[in-house]
PDB file of N, H, CA, C and O in Angstrom:
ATOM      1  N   UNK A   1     103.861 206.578-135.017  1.00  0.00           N
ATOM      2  CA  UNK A   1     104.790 207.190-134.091  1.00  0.00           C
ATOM      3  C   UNK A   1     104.066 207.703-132.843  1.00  0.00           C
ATOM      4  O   UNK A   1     104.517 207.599-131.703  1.00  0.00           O
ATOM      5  N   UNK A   2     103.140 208.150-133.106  1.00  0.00           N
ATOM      6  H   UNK A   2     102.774 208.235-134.033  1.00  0.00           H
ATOM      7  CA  UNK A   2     102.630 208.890-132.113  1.00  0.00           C
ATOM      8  C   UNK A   2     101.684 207.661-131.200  1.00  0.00           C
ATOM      9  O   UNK A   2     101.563 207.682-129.975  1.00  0.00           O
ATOM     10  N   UNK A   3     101.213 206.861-131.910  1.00  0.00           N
ATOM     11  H   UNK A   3     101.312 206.844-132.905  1.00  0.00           H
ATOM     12  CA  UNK A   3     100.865 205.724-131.047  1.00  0.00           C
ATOM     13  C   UNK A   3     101.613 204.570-129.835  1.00  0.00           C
ATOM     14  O   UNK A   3     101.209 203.963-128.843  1.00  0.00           O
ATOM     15  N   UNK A   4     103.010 204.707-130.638  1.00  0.00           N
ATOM     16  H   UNK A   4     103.338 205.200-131.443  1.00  0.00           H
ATOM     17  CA  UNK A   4     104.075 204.300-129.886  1.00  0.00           C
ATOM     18  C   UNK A   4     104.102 205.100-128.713  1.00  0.00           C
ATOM     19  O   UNK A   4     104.052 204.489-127.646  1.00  0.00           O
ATOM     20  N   UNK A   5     104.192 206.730-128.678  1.00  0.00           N
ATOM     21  H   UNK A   5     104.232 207.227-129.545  1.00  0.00           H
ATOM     22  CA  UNK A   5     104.647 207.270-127.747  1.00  0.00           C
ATOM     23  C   UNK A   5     103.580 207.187-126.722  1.00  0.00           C
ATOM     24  O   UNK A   5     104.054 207.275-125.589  1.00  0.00           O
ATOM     25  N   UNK A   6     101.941 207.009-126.760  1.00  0.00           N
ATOM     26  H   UNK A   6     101.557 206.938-127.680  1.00  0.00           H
ATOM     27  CA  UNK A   6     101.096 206.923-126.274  1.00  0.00           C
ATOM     28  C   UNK A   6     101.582 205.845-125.208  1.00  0.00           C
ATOM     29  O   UNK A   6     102.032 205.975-124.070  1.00  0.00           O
ATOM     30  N   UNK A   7     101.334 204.779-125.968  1.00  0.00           N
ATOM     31  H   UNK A   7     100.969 204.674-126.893  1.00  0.00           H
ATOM     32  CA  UNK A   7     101.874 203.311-125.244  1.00  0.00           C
ATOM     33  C   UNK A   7     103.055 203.645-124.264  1.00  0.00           C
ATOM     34  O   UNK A   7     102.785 203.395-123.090  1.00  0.00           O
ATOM     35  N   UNK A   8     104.256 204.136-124.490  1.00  0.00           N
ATOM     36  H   UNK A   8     104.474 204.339-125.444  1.00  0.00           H
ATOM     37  CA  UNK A   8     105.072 204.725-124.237  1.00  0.00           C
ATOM     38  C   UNK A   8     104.174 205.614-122.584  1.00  0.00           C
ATOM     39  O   UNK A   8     103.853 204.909-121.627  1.00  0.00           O
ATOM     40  N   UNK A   9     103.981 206.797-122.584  1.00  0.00           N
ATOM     41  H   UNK A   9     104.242 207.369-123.361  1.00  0.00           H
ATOM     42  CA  UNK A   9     103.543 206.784-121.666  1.00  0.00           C
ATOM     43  C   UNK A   9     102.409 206.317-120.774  1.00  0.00           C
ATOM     44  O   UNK A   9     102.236 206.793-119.652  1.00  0.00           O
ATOM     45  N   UNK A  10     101.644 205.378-121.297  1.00  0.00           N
ATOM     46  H   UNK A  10     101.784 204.991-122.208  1.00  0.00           H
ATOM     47  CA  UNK A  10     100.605 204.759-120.679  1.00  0.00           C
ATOM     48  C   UNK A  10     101.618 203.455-119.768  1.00  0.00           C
ATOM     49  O   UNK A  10     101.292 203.192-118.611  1.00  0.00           O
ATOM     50  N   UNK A  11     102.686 202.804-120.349  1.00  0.00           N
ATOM     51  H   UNK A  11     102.950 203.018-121.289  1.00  0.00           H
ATOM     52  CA  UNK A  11     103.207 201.720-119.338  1.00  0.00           C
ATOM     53  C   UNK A  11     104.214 202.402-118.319  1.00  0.00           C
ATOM     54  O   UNK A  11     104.565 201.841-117.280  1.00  0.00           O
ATOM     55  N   UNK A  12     104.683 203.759-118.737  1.00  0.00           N
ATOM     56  H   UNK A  12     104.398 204.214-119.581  1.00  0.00           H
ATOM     57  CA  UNK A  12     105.453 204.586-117.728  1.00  0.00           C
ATOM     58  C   UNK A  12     104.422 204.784-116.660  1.00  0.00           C
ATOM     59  O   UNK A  12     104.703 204.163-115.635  1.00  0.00           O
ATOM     60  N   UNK A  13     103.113 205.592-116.597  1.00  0.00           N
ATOM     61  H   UNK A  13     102.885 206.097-117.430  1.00  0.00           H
ATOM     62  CA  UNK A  13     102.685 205.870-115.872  1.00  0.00           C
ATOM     63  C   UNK A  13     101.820 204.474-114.786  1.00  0.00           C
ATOM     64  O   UNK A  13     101.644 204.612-113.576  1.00  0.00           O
ATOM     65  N   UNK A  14     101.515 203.578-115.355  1.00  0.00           N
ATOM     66  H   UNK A  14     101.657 203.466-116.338  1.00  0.00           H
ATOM     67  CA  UNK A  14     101.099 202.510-114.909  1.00  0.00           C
ATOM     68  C   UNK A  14     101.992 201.864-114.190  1.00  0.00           C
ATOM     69  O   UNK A  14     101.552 201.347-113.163  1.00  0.00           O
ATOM     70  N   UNK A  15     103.562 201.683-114.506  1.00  0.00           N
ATOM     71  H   UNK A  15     103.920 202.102-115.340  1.00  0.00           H
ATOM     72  CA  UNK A  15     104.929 200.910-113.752  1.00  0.00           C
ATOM     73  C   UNK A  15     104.974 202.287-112.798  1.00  0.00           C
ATOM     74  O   UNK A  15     105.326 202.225-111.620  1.00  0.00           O
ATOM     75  N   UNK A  16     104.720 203.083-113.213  1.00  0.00           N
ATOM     76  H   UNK A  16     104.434 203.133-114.170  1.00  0.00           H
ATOM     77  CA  UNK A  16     105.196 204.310-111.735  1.00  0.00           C
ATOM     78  C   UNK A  16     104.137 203.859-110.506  1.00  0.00           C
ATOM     79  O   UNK A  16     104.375 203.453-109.369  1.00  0.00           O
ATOM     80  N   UNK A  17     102.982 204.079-111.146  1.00  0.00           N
ATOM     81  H   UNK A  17     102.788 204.409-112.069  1.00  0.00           H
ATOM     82  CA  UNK A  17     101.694 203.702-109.868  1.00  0.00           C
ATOM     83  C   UNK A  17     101.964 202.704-109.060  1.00  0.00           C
ATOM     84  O   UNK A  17     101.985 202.732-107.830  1.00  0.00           O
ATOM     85  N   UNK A  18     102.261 201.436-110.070  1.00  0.00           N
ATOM     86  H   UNK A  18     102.244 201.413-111.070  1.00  0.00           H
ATOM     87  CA  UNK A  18     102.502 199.934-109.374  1.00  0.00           C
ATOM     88  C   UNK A  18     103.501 200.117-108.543  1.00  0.00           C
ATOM     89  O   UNK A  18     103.275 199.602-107.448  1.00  0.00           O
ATOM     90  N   UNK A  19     104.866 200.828-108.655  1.00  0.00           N
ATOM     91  H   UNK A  19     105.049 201.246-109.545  1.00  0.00           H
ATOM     92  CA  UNK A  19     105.969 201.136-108.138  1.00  0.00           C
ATOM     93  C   UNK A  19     105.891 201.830-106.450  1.00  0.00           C
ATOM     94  O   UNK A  19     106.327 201.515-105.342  1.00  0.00           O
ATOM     95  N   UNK A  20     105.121 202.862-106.996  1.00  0.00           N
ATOM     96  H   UNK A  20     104.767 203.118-107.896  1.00  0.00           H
ATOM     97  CA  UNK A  20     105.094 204.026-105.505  1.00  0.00           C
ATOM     98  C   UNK A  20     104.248 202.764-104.869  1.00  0.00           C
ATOM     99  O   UNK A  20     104.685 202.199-103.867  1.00  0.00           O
ATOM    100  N   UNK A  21     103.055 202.357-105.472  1.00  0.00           N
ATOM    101  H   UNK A  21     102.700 202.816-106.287  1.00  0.00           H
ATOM    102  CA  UNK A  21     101.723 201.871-104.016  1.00  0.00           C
ATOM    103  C   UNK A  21     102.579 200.662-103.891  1.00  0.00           C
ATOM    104  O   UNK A  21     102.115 200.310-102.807  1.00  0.00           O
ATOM    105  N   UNK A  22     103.611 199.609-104.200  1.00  0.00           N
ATOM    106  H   UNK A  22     103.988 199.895-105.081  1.00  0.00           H
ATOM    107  CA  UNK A  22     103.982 198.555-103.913  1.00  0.00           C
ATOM    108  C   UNK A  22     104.939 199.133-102.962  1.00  0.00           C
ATOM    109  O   UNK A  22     105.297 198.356-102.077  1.00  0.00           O
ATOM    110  N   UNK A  23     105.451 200.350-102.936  1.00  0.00           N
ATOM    111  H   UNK A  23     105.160 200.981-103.655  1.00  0.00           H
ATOM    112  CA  UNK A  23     106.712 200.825-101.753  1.00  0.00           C
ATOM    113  C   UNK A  23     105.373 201.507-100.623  1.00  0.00           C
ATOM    114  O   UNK A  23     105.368 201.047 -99.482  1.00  0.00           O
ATOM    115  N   UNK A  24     104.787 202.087-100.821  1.00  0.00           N
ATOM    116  H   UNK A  24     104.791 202.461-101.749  1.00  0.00           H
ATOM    117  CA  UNK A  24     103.960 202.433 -99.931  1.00  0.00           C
ATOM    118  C   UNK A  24     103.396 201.799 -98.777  1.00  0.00           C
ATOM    119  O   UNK A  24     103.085 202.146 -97.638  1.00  0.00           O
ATOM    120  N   UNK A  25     103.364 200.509 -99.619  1.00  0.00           N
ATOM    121  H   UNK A  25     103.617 200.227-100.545  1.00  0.00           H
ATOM    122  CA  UNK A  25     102.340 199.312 -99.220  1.00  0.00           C
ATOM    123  C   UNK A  25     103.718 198.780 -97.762  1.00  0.00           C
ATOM    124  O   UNK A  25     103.599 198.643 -96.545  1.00  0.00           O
ATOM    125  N   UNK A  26     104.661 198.655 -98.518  1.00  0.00           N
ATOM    126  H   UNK A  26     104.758 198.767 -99.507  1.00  0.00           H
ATOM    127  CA  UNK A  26     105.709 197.974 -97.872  1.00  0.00           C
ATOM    128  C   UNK A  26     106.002 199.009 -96.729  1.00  0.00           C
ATOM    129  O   UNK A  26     106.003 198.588 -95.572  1.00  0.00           O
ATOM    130  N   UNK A  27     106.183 199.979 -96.909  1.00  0.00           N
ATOM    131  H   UNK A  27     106.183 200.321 -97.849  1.00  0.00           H
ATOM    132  CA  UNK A  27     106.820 201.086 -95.831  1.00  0.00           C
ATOM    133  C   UNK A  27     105.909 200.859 -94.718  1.00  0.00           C
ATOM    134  O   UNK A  27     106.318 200.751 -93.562  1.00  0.00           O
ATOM    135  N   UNK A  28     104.553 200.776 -95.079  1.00  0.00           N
ATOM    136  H   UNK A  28     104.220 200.864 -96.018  1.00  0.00           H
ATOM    137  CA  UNK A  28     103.758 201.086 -94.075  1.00  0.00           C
ATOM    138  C   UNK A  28     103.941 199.478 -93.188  1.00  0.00           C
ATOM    139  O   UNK A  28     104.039 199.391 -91.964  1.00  0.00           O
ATOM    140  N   UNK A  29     103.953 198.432 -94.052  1.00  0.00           N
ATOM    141  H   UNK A  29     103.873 198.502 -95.046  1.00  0.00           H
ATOM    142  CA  UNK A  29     104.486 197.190 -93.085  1.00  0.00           C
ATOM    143  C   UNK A  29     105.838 197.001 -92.265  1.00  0.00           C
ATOM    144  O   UNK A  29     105.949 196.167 -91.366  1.00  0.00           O
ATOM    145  N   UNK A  30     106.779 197.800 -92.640  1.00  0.00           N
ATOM    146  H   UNK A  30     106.688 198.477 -93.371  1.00  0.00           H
ATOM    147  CA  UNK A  30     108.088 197.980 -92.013  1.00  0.00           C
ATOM    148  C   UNK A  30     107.895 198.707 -90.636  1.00  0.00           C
ATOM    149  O   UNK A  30     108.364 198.459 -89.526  1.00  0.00           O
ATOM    150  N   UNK A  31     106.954 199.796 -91.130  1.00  0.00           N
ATOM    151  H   UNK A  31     106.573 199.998 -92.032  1.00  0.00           H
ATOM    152  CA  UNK A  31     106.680 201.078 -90.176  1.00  0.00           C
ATOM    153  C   UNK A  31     105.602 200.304 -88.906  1.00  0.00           C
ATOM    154  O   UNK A  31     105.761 200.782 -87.783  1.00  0.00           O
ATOM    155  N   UNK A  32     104.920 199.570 -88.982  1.00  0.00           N
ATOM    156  H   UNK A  32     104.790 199.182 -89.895  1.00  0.00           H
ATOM    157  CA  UNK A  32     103.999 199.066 -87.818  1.00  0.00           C
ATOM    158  C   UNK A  32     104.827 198.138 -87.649  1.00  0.00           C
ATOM    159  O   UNK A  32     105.188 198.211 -86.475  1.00  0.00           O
ATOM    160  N   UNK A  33     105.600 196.871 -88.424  1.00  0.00           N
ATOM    161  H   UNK A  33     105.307 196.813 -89.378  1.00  0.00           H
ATOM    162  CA  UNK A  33     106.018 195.717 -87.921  1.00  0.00           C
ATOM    163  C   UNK A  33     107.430 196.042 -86.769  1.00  0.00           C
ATOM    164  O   UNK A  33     107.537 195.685 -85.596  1.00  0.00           O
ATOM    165  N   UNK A  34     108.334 196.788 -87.565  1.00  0.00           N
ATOM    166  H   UNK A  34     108.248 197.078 -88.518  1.00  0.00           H
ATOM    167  CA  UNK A  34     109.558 196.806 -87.096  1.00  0.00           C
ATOM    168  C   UNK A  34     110.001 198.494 -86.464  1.00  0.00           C
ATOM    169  O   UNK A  34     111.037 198.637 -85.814  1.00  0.00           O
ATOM    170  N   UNK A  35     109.067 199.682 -86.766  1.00  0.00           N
ATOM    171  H   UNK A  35     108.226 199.566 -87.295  1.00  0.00           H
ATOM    172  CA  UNK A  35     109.844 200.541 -86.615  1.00  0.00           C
ATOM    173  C   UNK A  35     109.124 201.798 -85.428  1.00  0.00           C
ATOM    174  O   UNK A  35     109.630 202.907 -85.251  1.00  0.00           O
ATOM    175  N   UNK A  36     107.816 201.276 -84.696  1.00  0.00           N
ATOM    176  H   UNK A  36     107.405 200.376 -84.839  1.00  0.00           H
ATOM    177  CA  UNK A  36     106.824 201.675 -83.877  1.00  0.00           C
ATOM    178  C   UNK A  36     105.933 202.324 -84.542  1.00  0.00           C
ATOM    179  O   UNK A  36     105.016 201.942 -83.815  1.00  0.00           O
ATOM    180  N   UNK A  37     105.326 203.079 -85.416  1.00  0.00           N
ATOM    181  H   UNK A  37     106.071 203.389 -86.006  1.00  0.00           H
ATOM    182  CA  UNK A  37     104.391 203.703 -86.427  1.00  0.00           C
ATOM    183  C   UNK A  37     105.585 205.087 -86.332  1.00  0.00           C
ATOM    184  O   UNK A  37     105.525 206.176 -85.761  1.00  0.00           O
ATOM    185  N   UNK A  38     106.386 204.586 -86.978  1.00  0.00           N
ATOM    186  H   UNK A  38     106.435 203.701 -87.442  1.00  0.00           H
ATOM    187  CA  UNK A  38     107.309 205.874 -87.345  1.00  0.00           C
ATOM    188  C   UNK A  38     107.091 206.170 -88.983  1.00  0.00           C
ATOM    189  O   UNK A  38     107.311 205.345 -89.869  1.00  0.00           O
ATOM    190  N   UNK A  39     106.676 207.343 -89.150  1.00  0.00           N
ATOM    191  H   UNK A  39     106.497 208.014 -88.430  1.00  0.00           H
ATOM    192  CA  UNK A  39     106.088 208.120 -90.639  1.00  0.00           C
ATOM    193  C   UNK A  39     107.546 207.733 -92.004  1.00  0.00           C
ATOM    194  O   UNK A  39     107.286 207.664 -93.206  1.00  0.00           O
ATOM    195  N   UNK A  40     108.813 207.558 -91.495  1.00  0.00           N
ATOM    196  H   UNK A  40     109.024 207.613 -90.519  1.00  0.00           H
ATOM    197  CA  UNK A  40     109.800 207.583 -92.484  1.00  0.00           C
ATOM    198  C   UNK A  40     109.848 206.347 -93.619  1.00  0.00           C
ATOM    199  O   UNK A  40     109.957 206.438 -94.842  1.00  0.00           O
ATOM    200  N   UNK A  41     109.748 205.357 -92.910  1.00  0.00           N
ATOM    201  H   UNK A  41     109.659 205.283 -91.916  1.00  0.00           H
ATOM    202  CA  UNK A  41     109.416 204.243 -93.885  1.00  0.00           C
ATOM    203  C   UNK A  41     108.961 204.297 -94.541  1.00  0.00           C
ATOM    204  O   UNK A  41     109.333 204.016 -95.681  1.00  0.00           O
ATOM    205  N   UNK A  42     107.463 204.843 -94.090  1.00  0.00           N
ATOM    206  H   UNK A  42     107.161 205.071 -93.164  1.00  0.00           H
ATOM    207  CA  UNK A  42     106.740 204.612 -95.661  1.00  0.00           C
ATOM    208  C   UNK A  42     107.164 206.325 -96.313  1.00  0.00           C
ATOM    209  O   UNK A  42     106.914 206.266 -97.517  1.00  0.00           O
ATOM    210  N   UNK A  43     107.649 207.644 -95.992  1.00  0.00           N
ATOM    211  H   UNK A  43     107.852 207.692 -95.014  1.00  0.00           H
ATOM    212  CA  UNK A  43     108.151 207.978 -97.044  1.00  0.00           C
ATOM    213  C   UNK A  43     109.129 207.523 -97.949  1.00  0.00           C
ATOM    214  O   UNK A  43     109.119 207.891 -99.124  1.00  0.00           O
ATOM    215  N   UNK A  44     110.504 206.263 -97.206  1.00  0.00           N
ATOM    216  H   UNK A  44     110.512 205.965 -96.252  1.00  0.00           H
ATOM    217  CA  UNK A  44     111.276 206.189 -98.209  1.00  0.00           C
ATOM    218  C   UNK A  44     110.871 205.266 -98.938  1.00  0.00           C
ATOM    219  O   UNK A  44     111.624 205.251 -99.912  1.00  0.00           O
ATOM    220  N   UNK A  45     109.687 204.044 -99.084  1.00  0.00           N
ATOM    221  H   UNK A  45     109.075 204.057 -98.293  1.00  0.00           H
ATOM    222  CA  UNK A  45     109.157 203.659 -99.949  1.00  0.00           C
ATOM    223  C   UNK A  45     108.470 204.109-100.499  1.00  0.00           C
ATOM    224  O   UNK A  45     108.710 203.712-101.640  1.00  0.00           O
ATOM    225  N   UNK A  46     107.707 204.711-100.535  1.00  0.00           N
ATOM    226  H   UNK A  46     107.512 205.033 -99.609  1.00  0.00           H
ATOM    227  CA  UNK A  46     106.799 205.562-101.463  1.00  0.00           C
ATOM    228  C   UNK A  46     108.004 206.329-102.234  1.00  0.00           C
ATOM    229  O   UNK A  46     107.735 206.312-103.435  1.00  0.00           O
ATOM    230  N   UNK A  47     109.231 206.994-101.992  1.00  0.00           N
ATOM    231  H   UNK A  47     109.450 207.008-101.016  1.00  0.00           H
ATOM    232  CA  UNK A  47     109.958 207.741-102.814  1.00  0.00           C
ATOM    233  C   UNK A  47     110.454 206.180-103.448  1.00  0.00           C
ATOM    234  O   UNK A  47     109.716 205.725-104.322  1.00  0.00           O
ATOM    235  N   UNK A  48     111.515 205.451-103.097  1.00  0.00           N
ATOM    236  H   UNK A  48     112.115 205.820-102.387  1.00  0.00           H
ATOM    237  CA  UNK A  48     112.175 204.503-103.824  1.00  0.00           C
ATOM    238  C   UNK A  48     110.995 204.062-104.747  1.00  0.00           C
ATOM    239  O   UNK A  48     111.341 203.959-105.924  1.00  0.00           O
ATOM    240  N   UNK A  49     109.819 203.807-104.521  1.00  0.00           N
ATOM    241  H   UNK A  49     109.538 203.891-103.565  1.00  0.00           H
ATOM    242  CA  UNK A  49     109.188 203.177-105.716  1.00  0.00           C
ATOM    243  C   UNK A  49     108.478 204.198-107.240  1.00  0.00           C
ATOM    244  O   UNK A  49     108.130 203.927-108.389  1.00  0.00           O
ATOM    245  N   UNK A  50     108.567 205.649-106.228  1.00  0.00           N
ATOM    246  H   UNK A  50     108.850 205.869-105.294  1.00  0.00           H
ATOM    247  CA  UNK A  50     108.708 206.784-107.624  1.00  0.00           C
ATOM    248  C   UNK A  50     109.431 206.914-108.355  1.00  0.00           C
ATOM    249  O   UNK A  50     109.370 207.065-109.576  1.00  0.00           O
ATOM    250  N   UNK A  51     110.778 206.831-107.160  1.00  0.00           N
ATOM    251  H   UNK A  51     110.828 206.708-106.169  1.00  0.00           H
ATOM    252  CA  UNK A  51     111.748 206.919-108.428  1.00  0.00           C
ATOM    253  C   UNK A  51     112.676 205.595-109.161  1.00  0.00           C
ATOM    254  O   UNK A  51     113.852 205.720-109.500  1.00  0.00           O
ATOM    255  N   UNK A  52     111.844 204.293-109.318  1.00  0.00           N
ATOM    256  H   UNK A  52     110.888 204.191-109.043  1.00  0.00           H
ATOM    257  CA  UNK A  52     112.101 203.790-109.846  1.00  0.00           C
ATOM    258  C   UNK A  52     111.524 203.882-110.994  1.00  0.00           C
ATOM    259  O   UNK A  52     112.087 203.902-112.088  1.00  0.00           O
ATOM    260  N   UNK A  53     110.437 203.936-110.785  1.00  0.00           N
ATOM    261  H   UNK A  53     109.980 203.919-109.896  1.00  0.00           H
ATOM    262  CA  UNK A  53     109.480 204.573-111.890  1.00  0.00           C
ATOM    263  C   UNK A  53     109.584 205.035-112.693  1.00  0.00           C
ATOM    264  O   UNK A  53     109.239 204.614-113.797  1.00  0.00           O
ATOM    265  N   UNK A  54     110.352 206.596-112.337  1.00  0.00           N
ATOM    266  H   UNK A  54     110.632 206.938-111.440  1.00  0.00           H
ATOM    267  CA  UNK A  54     110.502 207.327-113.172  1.00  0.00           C
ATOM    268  C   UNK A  54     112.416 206.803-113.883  1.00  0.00           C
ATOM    269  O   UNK A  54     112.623 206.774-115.096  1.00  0.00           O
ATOM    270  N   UNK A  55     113.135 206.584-113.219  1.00  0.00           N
ATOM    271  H   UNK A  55     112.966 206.607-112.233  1.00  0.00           H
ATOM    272  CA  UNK A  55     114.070 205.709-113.728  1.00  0.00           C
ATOM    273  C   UNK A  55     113.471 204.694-115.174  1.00  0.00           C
ATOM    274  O   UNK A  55     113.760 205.105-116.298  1.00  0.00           O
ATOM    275  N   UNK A  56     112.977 203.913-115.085  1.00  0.00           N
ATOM    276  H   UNK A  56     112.742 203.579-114.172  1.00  0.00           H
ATOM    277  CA  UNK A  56     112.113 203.351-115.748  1.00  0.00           C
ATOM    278  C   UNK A  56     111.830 203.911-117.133  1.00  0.00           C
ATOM    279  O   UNK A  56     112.176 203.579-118.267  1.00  0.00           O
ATOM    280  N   UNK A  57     110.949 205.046-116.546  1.00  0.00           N
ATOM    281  H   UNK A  57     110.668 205.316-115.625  1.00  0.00           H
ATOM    282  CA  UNK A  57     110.158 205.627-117.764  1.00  0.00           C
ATOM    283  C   UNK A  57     111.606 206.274-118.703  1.00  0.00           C
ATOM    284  O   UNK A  57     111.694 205.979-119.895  1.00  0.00           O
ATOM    285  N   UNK A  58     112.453 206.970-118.179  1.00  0.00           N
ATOM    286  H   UNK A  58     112.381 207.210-117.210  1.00  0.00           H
ATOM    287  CA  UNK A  58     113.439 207.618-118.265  1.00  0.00           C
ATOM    288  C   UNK A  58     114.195 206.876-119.138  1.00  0.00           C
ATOM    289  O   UNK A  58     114.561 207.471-120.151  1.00  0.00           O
ATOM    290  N   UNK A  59     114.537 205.680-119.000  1.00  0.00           N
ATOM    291  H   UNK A  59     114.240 205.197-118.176  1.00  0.00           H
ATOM    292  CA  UNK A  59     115.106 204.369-119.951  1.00  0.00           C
ATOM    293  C   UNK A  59     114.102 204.223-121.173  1.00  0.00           C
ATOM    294  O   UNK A  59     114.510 204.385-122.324  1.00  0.00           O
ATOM    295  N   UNK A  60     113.222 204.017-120.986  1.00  0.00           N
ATOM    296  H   UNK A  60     112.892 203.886-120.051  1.00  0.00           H
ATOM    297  CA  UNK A  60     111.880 204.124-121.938  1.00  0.00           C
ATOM    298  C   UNK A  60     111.872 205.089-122.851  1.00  0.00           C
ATOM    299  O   UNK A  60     111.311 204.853-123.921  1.00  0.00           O
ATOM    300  N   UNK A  61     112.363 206.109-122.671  1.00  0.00           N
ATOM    301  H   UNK A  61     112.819 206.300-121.802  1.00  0.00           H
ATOM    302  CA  UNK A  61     111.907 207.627-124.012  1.00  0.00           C
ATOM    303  C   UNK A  61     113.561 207.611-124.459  1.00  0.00           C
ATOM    304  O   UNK A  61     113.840 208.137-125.536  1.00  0.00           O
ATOM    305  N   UNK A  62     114.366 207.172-123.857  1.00  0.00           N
ATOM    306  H   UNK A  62     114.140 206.745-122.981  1.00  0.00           H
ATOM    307  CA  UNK A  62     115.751 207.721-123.857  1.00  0.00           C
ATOM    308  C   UNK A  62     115.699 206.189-125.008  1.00  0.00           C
ATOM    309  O   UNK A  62     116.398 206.419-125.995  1.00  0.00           O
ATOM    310  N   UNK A  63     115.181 205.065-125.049  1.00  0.00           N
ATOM    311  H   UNK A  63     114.613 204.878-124.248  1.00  0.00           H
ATOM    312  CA  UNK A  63     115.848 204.072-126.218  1.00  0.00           C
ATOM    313  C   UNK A  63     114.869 204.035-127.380  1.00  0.00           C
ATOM    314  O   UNK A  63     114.408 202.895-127.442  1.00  0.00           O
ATOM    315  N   UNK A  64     114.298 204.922-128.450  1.00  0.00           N
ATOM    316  H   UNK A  64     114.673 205.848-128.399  1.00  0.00           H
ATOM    317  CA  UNK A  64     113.555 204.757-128.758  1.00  0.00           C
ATOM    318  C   UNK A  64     113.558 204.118-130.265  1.00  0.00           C
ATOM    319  O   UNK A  64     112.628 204.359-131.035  1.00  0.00           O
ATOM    320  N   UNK A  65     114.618 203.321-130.622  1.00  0.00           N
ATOM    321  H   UNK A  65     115.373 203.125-129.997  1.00  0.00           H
ATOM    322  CA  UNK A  65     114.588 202.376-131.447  1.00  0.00           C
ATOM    323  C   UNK A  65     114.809 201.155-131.020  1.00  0.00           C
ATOM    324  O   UNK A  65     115.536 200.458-131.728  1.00  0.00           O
ATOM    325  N   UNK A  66     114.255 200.573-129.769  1.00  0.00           N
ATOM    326  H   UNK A  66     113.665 201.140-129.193  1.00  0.00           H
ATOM    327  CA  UNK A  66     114.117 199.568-129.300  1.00  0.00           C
ATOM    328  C   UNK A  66     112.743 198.631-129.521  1.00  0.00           C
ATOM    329  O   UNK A  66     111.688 198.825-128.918  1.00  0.00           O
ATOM    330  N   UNK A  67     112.989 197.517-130.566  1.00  0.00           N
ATOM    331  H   UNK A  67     113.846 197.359-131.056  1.00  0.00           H
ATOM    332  CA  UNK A  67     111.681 196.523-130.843  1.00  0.00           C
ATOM    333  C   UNK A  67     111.308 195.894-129.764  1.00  0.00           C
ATOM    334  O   UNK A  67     112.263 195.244-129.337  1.00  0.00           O
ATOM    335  N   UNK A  68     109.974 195.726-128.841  1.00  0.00           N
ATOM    336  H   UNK A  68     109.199 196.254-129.188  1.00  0.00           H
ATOM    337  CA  UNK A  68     109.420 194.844-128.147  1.00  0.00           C
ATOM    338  C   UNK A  68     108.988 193.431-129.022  1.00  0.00           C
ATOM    339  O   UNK A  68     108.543 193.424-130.169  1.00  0.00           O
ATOM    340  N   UNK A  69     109.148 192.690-128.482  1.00  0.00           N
ATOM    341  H   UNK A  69     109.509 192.696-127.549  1.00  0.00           H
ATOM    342  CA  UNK A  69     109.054 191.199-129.207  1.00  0.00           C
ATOM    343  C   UNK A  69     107.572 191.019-129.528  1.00  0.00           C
ATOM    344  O   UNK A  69     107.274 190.519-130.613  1.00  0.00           O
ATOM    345  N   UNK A  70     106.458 191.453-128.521  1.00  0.00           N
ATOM    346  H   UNK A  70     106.700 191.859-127.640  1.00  0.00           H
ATOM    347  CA  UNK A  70     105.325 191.295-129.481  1.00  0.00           C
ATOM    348  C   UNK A  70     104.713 192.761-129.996  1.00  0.00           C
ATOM    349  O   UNK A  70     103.560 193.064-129.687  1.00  0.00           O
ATOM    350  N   UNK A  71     105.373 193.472-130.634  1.00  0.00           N
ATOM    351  H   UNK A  71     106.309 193.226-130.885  1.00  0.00           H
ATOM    352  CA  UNK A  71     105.419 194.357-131.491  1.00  0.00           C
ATOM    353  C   UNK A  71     105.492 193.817-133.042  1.00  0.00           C
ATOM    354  O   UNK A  71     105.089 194.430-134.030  1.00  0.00           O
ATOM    355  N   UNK A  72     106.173 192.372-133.007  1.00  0.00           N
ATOM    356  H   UNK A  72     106.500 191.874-132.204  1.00  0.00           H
ATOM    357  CA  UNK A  72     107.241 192.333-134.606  1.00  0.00           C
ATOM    358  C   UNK A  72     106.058 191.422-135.231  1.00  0.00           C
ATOM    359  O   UNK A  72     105.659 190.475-134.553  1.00  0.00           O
ATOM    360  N   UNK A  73     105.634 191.607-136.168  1.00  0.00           N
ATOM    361  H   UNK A  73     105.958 192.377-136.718  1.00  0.00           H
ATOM    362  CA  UNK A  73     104.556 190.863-137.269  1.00  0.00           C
ATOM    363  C   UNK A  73     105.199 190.260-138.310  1.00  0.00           C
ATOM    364  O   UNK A  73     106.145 190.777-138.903  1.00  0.00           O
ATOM    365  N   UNK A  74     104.536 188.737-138.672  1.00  0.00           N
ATOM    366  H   UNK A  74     103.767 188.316-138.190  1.00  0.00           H
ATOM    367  CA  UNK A  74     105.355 188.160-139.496  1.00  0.00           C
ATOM    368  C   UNK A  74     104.842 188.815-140.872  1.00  0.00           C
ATOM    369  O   UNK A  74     103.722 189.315-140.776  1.00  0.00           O
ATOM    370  N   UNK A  75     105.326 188.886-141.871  1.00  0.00           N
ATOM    371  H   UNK A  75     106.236 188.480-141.949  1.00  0.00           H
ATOM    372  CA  UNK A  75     105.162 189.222-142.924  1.00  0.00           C
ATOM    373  C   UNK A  75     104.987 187.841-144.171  1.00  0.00           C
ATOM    374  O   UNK A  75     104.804 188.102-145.360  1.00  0.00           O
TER     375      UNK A  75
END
């Protein structure tokens, strides 16, 4: 159980990281390409990709009798 929950937050926190720096990444290309180096872009990507994240993780603790497919061992 407690190994589950480990895993559990080790892919929450890893999909959050990937999440924010992939909106970050993007804001800041919106923000030089299209918007003059205006600072908002890349806050609302950096937020949209937190809080997908945490959306995410949030789905994650909230289903917790849910089997991942390579979890299941043949017997």
């Amino acid at each position: 159980m407690a190994a589950e929950h480990g895993r559990k937050w080790d892919r929450c926190l890893a999909d959050t990281a990937v999440k924010t720096v992939t909106g970050l990444a993007v804001g800041v290309v919106f923000s030089v390409v299209l918007f003059k180096r205006r600072t908002w872009p890349v806050s609302l990507g950096s937020g949209l990709g937190l809080g997908m994240g945490y959306a995410n993780c949030q789905h994650d603790f909230r289903s917790p009798y849910l089997v991942h497919g390579n979890m299941v061992k043949d017997q």
